[in-house]
N, C-alpha and C positions, 0 to 999 in steps of 0.2 A: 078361827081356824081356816086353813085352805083347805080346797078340796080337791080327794084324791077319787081315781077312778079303782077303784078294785079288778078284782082277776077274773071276775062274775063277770065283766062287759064283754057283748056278743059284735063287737065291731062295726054296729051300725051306722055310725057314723053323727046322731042326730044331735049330738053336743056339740060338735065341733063348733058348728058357722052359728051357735048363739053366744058364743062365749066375747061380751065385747074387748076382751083384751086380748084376743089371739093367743091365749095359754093350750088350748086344746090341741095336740096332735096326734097322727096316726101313728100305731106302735111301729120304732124301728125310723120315724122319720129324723133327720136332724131339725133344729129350732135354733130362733136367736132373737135375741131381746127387742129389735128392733119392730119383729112384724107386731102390727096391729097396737103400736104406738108411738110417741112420738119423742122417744131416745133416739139420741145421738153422740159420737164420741165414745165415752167409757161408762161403764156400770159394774156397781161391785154386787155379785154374787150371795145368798147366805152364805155361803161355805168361805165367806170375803177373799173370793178370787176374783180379779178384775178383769174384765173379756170385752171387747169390742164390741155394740151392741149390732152389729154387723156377725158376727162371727161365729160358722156354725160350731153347735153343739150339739157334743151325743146324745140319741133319745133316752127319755127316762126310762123307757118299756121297750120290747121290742116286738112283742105280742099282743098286742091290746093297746087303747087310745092310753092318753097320760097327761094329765096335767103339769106343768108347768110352774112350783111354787114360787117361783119368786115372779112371776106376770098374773098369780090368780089374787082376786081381792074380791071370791067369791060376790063377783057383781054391783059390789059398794060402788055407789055414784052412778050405779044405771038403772039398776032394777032393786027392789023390793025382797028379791030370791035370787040364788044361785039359778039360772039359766039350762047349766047343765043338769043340774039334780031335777029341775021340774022336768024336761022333756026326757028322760033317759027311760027306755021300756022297759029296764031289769033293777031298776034303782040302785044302779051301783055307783051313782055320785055321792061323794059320802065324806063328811067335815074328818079330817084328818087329824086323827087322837093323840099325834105325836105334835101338831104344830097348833097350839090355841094362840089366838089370835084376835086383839081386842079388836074392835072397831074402828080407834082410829088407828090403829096399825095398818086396817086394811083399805083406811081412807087416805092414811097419807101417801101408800103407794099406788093407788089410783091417780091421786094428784101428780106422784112422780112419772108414771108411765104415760100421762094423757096432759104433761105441763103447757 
């Protein structure tokens, strides 16, 4: 599963800068595939729309931080745990019940995002 930040987060901030694939952002910011790895050229989307991995996109939230599903691989290949879920004060990092998500699903996009 990836993980999703719910509507409970107090905008602390204290997920962002652990997250080693740069999926975290502040609600309302735009993102793009490229930060915090190492894509270049084109990348297809789940929604398989192909974007630039340069090229902003709209925030998922606009209120609250938000993860990033297609850059989250809930930590696989760094850590032991999701990063975000251990340091969050209100525990609203939380595996997202709509996206299960084997293991090597989330190791092969680790490998893709950090080739």
């Amino acid at each position: 599963m990836a993980i999703i930040i719910t509507d409970e987060c107090i905008n602390c901030g204290a997920c962002e800068p652990e997250c080693p694939n740069n999926a975290i952002y502040e609600g309302g910011v735009e993102w793009n595939m490229s930060e915090g790895t190492t894509l270049t050229g084109k990348y297809t989307l789940e929604t398989n729309e192909e974007v630039g991995v340069n090229d902003p996109q709209l925030p998922v939230m606009e209120d609250y931080y938000f993860i990033v599903a297609d850059k989250c691989t809930e930590c696989v290949g760094f850590h032991e745990e999701p990063q975000c879920a251990a340091v969050c004060p209100v525990d609203c990092c939380v595996p997202d019940p709509d996206r299960e998500e084997t293991q090597e699903v989330l190791s092969e996009r680790q490998a893709t995002l950090h080739a």
